[in-house]
TORKOL-4160 file (C-alpha; in steps of 0.2 Angstrom, whole numbers, padded with zeros to 4 digits, m for minus):
389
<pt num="1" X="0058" Y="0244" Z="0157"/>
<pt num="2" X="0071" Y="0248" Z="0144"/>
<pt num="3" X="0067" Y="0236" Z="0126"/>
<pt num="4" X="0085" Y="0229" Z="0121"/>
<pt num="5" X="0085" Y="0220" Z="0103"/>
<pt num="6" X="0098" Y="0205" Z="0107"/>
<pt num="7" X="0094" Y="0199" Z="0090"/>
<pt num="8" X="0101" Y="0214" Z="0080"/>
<pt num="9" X="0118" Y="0212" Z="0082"/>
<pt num="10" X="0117" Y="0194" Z="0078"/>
<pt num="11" X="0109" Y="0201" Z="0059"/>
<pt num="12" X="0119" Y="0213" Z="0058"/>
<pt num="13" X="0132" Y="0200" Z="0054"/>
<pt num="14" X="0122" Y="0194" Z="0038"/>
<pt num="15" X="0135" Y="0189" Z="0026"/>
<pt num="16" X="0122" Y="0189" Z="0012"/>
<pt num="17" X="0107" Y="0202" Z="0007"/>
<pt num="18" X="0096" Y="0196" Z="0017"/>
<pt num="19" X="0080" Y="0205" Z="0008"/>
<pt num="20" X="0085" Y="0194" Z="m0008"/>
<pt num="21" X="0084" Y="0179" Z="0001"/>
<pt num="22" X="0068" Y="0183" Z="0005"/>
<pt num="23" X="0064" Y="0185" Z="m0010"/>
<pt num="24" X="0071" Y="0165" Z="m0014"/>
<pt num="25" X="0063" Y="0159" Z="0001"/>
<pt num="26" X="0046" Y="0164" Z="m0006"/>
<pt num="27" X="0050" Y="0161" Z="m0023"/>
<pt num="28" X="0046" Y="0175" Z="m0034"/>
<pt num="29" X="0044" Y="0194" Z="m0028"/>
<pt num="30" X="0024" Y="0189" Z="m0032"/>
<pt num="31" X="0023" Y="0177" Z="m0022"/>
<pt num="32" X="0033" Y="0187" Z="m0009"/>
<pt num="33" X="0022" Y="0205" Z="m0007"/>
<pt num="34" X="0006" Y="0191" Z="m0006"/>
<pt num="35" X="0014" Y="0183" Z="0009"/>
<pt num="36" X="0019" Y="0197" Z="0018"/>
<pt num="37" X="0002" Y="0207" Z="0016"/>
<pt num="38" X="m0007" Y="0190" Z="0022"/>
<pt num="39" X="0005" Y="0188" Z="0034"/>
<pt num="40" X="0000" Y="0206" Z="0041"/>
<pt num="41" X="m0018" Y="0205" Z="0039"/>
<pt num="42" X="m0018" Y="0189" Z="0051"/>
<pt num="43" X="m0006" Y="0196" Z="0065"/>
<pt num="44" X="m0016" Y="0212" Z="0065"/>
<pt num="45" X="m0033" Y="0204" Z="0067"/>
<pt num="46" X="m0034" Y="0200" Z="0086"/>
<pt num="47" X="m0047" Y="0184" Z="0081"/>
<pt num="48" X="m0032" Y="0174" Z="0076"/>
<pt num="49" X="m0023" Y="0176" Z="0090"/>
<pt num="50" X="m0015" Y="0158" Z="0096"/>
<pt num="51" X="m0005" Y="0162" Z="0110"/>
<pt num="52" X="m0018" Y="0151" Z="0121"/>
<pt num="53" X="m0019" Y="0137" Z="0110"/>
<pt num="54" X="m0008" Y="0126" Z="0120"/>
<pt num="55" X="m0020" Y="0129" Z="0136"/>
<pt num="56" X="m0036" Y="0123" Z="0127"/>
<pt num="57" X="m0042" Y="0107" Z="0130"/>
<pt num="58" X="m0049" Y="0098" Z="0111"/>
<pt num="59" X="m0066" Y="0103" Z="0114"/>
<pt num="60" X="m0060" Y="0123" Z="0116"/>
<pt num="61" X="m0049" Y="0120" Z="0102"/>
<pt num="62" X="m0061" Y="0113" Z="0089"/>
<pt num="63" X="m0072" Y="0127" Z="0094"/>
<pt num="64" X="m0060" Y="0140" Z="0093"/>
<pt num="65" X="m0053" Y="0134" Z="0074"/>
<pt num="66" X="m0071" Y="0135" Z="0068"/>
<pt num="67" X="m0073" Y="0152" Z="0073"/>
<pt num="68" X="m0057" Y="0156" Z="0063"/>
<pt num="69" X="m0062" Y="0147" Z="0047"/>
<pt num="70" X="m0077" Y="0157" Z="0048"/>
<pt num="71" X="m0070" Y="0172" Z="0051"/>
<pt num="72" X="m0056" Y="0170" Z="0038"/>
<pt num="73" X="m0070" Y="0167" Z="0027"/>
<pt num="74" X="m0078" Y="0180" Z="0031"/>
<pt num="75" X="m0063" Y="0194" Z="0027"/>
<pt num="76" X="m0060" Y="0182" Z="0009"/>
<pt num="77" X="m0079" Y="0190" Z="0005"/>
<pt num="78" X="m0075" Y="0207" Z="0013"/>
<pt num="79" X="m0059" Y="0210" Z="0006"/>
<pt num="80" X="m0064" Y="0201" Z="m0011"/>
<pt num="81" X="m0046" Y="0191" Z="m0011"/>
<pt num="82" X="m0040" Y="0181" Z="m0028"/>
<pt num="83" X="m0039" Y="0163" Z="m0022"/>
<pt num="84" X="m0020" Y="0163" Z="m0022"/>
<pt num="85" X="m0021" Y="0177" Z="m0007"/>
<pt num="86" X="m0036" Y="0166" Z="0001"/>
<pt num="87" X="m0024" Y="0152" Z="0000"/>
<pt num="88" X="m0008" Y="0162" Z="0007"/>
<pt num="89" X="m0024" Y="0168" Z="0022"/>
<pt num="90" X="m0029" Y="0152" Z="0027"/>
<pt num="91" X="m0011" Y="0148" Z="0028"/>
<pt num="92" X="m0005" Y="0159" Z="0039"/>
<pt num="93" X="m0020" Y="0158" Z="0053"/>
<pt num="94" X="m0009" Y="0140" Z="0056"/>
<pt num="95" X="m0021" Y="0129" Z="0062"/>
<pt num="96" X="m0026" Y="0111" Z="0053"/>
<pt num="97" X="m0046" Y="0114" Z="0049"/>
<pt num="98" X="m0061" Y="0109" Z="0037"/>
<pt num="99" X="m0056" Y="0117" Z="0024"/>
<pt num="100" X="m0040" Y="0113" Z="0022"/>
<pt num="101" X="m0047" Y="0097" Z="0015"/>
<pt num="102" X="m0061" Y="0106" Z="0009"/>
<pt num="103" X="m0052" Y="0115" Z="m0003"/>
<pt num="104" X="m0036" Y="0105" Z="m0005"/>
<pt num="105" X="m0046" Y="0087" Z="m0009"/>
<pt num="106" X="m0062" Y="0090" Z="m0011"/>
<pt num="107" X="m0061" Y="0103" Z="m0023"/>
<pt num="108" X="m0046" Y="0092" Z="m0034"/>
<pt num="109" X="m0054" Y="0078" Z="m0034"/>
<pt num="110" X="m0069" Y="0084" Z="m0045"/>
<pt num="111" X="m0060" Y="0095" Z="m0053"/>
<pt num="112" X="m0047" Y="0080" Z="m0059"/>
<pt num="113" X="m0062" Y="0067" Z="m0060"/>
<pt num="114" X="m0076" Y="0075" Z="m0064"/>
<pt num="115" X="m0084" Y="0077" Z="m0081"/>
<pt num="116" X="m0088" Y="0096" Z="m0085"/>
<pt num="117" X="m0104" Y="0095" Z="m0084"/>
<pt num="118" X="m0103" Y="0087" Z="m0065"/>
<pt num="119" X="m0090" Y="0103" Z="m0062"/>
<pt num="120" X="m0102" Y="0114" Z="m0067"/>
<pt num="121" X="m0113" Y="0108" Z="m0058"/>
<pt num="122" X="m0104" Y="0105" Z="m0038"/>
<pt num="123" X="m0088" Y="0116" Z="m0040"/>
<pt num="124" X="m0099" Y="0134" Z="m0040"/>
<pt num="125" X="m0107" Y="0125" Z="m0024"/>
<pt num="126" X="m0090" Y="0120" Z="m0018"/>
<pt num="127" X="m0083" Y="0135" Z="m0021"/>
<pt num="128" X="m0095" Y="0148" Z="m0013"/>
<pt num="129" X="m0095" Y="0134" Z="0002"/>
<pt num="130" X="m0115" Y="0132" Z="0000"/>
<pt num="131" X="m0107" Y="0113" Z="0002"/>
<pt num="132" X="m0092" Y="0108" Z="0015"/>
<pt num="133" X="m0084" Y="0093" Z="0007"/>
<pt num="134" X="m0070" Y="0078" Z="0012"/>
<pt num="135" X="m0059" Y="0067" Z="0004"/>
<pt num="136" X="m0067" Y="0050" Z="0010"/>
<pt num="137" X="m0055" Y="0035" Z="0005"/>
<pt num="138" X="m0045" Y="0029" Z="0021"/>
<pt num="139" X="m0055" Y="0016" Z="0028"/>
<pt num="140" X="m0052" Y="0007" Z="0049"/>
<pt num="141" X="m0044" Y="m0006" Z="0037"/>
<pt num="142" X="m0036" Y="m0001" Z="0023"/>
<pt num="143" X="m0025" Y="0016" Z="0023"/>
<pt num="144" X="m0012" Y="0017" Z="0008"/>
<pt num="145" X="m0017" Y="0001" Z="m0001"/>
<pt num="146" X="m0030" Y="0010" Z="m0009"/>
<pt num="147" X="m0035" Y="m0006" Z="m0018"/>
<pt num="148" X="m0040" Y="m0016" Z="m0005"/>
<pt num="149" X="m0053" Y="m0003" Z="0001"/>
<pt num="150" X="m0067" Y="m0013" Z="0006"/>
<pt num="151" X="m0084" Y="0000" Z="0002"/>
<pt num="152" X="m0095" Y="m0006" Z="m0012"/>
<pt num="153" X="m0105" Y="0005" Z="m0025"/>
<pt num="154" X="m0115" Y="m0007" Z="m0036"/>
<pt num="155" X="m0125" Y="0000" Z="m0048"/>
<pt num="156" X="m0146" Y="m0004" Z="m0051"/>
<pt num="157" X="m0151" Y="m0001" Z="m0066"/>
<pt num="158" X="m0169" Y="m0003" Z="m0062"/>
<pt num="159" X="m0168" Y="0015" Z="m0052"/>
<pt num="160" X="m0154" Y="0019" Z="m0062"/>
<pt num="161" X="m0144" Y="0022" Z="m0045"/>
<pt num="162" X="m0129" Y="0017" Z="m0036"/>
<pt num="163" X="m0130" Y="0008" Z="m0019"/>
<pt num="164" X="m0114" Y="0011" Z="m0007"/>
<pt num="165" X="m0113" Y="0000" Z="0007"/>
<pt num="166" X="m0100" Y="m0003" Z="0020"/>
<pt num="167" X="m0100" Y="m0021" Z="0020"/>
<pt num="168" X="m0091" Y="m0025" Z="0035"/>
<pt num="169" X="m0083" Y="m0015" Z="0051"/>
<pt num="170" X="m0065" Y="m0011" Z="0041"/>
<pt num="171" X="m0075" Y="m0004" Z="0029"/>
<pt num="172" X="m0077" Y="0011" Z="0038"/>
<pt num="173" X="m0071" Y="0026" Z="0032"/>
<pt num="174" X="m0058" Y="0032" Z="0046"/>
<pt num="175" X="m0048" Y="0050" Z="0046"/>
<pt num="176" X="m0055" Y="0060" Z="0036"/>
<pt num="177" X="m0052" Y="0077" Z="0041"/>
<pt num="178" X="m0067" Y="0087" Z="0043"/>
<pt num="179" X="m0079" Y="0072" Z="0040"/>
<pt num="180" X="m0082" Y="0071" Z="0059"/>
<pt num="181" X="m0096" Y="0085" Z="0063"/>
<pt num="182" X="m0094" Y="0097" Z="0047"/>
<pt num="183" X="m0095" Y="0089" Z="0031"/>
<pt num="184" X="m0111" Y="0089" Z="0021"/>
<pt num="185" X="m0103" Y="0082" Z="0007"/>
<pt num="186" X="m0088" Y="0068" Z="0003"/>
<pt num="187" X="m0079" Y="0062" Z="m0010"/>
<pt num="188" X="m0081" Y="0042" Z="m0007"/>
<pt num="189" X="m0070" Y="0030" Z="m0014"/>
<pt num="190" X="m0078" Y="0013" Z="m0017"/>
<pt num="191" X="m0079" Y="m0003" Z="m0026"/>
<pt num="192" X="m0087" Y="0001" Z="m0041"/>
<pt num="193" X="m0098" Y="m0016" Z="m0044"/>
<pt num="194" X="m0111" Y="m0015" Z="m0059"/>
<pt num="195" X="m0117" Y="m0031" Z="m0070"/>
<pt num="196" X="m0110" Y="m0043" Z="m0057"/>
<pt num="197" X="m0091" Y="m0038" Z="m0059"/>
<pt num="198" X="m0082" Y="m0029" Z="m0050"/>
<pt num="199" X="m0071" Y="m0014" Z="m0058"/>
<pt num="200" X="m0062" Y="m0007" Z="m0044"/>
<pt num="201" X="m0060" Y="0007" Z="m0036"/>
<pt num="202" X="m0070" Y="0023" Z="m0041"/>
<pt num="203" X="m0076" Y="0041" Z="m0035"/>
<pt num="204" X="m0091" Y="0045" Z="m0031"/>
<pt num="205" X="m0100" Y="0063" Z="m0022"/>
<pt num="206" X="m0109" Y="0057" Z="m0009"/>
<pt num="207" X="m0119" Y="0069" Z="0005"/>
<pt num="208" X="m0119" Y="0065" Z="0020"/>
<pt num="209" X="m0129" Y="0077" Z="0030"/>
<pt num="210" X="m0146" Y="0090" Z="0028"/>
<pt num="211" X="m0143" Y="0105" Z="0019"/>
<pt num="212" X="m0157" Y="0112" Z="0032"/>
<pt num="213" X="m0152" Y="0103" Z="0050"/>
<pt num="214" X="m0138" Y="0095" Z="0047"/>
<pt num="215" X="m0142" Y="0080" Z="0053"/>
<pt num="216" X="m0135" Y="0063" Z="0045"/>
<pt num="217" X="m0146" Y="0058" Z="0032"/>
<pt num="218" X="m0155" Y="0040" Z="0034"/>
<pt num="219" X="m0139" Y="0026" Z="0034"/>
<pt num="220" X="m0126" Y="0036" Z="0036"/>
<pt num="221" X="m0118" Y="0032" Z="0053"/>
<pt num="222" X="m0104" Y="0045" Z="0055"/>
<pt num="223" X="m0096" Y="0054" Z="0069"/>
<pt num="224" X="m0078" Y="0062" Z="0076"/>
<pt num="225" X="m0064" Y="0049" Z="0079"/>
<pt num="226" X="m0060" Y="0059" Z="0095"/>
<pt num="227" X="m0041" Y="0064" Z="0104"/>
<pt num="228" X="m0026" Y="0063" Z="0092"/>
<pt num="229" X="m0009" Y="0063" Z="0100"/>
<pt num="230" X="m0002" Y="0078" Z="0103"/>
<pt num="231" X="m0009" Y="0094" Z="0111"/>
<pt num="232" X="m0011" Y="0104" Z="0097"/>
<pt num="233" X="m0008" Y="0094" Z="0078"/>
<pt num="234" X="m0024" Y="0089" Z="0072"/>
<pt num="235" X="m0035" Y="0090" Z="0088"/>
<pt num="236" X="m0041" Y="0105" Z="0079"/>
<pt num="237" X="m0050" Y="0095" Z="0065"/>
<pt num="238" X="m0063" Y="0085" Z="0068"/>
<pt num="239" X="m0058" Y="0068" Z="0058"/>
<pt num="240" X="m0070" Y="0056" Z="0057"/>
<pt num="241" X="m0078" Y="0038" Z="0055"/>
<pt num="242" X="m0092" Y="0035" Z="0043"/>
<pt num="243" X="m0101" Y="0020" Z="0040"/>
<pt num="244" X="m0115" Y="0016" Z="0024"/>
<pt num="245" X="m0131" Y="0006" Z="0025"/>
<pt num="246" X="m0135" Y="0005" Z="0007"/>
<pt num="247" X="m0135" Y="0020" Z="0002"/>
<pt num="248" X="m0141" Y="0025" Z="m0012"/>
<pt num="249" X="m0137" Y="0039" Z="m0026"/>
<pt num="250" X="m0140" Y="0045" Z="m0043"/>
<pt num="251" X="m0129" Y="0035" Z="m0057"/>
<pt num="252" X="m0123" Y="0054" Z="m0062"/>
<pt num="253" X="m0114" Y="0056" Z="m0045"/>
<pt num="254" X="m0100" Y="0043" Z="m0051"/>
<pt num="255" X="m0085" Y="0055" Z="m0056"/>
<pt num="256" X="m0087" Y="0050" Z="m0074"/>
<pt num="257" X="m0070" Y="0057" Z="m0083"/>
<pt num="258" X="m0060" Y="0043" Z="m0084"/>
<pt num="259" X="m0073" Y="0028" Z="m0082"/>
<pt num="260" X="m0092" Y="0027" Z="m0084"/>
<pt num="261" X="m0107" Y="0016" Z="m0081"/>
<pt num="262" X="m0121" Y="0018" Z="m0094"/>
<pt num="263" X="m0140" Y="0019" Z="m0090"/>
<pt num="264" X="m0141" Y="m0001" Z="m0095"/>
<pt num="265" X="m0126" Y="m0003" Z="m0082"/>
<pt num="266" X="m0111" Y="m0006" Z="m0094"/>
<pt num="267" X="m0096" Y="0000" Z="m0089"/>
<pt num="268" X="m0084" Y="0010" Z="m0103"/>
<pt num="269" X="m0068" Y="0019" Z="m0103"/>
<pt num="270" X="m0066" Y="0037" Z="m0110"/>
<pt num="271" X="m0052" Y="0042" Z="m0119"/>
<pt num="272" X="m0049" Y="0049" Z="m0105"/>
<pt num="273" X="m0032" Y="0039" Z="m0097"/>
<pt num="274" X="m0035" Y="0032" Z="m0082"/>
<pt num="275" X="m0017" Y="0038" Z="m0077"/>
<pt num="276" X="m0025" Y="0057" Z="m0075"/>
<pt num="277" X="m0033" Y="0050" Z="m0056"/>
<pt num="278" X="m0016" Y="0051" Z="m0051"/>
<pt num="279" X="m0013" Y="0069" Z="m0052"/>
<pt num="280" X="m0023" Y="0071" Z="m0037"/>
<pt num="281" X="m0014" Y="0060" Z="m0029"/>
<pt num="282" X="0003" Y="0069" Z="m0033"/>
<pt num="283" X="m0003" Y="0084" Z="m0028"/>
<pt num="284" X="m0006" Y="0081" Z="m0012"/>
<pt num="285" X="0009" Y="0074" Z="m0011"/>
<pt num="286" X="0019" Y="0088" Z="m0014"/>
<pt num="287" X="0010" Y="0101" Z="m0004"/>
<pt num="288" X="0012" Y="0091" Z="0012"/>
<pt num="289" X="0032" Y="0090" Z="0005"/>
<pt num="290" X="0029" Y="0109" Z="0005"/>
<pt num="291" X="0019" Y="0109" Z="0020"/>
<pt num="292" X="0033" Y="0098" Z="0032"/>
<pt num="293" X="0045" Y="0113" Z="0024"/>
<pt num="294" X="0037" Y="0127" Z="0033"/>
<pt num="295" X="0033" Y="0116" Z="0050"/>
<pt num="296" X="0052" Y="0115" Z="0052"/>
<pt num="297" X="0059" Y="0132" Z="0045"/>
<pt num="298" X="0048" Y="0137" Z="0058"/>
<pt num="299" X="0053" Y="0127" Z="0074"/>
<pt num="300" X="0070" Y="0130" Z="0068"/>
<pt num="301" X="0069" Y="0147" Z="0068"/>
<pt num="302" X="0061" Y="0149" Z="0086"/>
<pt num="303" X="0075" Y="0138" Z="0091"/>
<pt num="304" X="0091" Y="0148" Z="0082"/>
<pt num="305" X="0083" Y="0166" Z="0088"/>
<pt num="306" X="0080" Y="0158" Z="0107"/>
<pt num="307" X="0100" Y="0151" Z="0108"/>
<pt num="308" X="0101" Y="0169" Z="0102"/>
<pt num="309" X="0093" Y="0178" Z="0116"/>
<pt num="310" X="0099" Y="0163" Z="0129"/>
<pt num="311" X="0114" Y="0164" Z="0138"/>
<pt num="312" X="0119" Y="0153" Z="0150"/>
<pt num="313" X="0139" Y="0150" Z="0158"/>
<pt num="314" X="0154" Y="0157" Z="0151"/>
<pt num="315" X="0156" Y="0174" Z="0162"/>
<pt num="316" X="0173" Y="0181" Z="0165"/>
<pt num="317" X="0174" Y="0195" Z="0173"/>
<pt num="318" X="0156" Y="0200" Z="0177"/>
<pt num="319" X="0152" Y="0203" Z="0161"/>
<pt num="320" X="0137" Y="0192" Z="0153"/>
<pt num="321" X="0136" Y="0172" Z="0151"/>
<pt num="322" X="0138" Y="0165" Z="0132"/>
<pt num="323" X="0126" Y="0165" Z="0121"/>
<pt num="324" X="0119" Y="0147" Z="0119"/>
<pt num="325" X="0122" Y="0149" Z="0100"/>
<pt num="326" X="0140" Y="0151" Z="0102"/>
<pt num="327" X="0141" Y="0134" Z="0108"/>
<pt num="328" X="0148" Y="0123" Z="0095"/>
<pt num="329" X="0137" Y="0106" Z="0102"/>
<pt num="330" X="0121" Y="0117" Z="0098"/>
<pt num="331" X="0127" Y="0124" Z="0082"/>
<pt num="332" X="0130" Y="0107" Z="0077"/>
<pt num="333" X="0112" Y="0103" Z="0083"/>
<pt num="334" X="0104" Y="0119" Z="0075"/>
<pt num="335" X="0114" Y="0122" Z="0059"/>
<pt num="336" X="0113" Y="0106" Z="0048"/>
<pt num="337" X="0090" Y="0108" Z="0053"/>
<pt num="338" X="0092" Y="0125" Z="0045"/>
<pt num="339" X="0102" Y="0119" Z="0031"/>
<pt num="340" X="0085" Y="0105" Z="0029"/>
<pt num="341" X="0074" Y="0116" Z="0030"/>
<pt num="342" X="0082" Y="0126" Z="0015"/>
<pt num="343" X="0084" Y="0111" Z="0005"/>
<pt num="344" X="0066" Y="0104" Z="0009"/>
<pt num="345" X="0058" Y="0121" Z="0002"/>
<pt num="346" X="0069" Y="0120" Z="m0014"/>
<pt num="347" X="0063" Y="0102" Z="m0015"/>
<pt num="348" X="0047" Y="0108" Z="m0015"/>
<pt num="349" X="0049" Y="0120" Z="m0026"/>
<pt num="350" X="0054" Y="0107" Z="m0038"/>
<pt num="351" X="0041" Y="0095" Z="m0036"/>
<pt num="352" X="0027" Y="0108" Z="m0039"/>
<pt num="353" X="0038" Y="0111" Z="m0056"/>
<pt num="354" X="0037" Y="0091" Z="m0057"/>
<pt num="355" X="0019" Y="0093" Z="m0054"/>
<pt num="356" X="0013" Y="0105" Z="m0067"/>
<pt num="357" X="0023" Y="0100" Z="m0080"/>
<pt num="358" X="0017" Y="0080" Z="m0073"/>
<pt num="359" X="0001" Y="0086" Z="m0078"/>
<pt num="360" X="0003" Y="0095" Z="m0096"/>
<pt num="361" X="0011" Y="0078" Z="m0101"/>
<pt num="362" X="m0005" Y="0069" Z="m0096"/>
<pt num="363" X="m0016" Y="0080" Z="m0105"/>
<pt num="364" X="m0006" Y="0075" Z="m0120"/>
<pt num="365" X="m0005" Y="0056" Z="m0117"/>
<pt num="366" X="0012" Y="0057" Z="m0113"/>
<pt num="367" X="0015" Y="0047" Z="m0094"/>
<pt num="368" X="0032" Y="0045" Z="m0097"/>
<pt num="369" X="0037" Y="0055" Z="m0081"/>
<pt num="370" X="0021" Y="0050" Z="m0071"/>
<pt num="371" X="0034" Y="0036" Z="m0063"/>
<pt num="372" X="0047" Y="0049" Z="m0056"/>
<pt num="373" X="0031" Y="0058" Z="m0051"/>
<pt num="374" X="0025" Y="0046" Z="m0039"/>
<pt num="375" X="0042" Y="0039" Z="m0033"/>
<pt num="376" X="0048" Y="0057" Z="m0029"/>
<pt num="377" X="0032" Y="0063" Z="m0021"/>
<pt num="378" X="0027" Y="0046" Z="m0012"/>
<pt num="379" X="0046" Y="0044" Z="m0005"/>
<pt num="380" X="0049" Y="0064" Z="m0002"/>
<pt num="381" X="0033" Y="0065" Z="0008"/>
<pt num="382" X="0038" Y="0052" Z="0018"/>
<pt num="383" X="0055" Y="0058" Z="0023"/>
<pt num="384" X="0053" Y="0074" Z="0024"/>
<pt num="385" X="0039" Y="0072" Z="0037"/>
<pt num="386" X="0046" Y="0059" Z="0047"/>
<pt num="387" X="0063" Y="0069" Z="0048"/>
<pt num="388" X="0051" Y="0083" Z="0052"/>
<pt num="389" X="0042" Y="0078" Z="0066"/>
């Protein structure tokens, strides 16, 4: 059968160098020859294949994203990548997983919390994956207001130890992605309750399962939340439900940058400001701004190369039916989503300019832009997902 490109004469009709825009799409010719060699390396490898996603059921499709994360790990090792290409890796295999909150919250969090001596100490685990960590601070009751979160760590000072405890059902930590059956480790968010007062809401590292079975350790109730909506989406990961029964962990697993509790139990601030917990938060924020950019520039680019090949109505004379595309109701469908998806890259773009220079203001005491900062990542995550999906 002969092979006819139908979409060569519609690129051909380029008004504009199409290799620079490449460039501007990725943002930096760096950024660009990453991409495109990652972008190789994962279409080349038959274990990343995905054309049978759609047909696996969520059991098959758990299974089948754990084989890849391991197998993506395992070509990060082989071919020794920077972190950047690891990054750019994981990216491109396209399917929610562990580690993307392994490495995307996990990993922050300490590394925005923690004190150097407690990064020195978990972030080499972290980072050479001997630990699998989550982002633990959704709770069955409490999603976004983060200070209504119900779980308790009150200090004893008699074992020098905190106690974390789920007082009540809402208290249970729901969603977290990669909590449900990997996870031997989690970042908890908690009540931080020491000499009878309560201080609010605090980190803690927390594990969660044996380093040798993996089974739960003694009071942790956790499992898989089960089905999400949607065949595909996050029925790959394996969110979860967890649930503490006293608990109990050394005082030096409270992340200790901003705020401390001391041997007697006293709580104290560092000169740390408290505002630096934030920059977590606004960087997650902006990579899923980032994130719902990609999702639509790609499900409007299968749709404006399908109206391509499409034809349908409109022969005269024997010769072939329209192109869909030339019909103007779908261009005015199509063109203004690929004019979103455009702007939504550059607006992330900006925010991760609004992030990094967000956070050399913070190291310097200066929050006078940590306002914007939250009102443009909180609100821009919001819209730009919604209009997404």
């Amino acid at each position: 059968m002969e092979v006819i490109d139908q979409l060569a004469p519609e690129r051909s009709k380029a008004q504009f160098d199409v290799d620079a825009m490449k460039i501007v799409w990725a943002g930096s010719q760096h950024v660009f020859d990453i991409s495109d060699r990652m972008a190789r390396l994962v279409a080349s490898d038959p274990a990343f294949r995905k054309d049978n996603r759609v047909t696996l059921g969520r059991k098959e499709l758990f299974k089948n994203t754990l084989r890849k994360a391991a197998h993506a790990w395992k070509r990060i090792m082989e071919l020794r990548l920077t972190e950047e290409e690891a990054s750019k890796l994981r990216a491109f295999v396209d399917e929610p997983a562990f580690t993307d909150l392994h490495w995307g919250m996990f990993v922050p969090a300490i590394k925005g919390q923690g004190t150097e001596e407690q990064q020195q100490k978990w972030l080499p685990l972290a980072y050479k994956m001997q630990i699998i960590g989550c982002y633990a601070q959704t709770e069955l009751g409490h999603g976004s207001n983060v200070q209504g979160l119900e779980t308790t760590a009150t200090f004893d000072p008699k074992t020098d130890e905190f106690v974390i405890h789920s007082p009540t059902l809402t208290s249970s930590k729901w969603w977290p992605g990669g909590l449900g059956k990997v996870s031997t480790h989690a970042v908890v968010y908690a009540r931080l309750i020491t000499d009878g007062k309560d201080y609010g809401v605090h980190g803690f590292i927390v594990q969660l399962r044996s380093l040798d079975d993996h089974s739960a350790l003694p009071g942790i109730t956790v499992g898989d939340i089960g089905m999400k909506f949607g065949s595909g989406a996050y029925n790959t990961m394996d969110n979860g439900v967890l649930h503490f029964d006293h608990i109990r962990i050394p005082r030096e697993q409270m992340l200790m940058r901003v705020s401390q509790v001391t041997r007697e139990g006293k709580f104290k601030q560092s000169d740390v400001p408290r505002q630096l917990l934030y920059g977590t938060m606004v960087y997650v924020r902006q990579t899923i701004v980032a994130d719902a950019s990609i999702a639509l520039s790609r499900a409007v680019c299968i749709a404006t190369r399908y109206s391509c090949v499409r034809r349908q109505f409109g022969s005269q004379d024997g010769g072939p039916e329209m192109q869909v595309i030339d019909y103007k109701t779908q261009q005015s469908r199509l063109f203004p989503l690929l004019a979103t998806a455009y702007a939504y890259r550059f607006v992330g773009e900006w925010l991760n300019w609004l992030y990094t220079d967000v956070t050399q203001r913070l190291q310097a005491n200066d929050f006078s832009t940590l306002p914007e900062a939250h009102a443009c990542t909180a609100g821009l995550k919001s819209l730009t997902t919604s209009f997404t999906a």
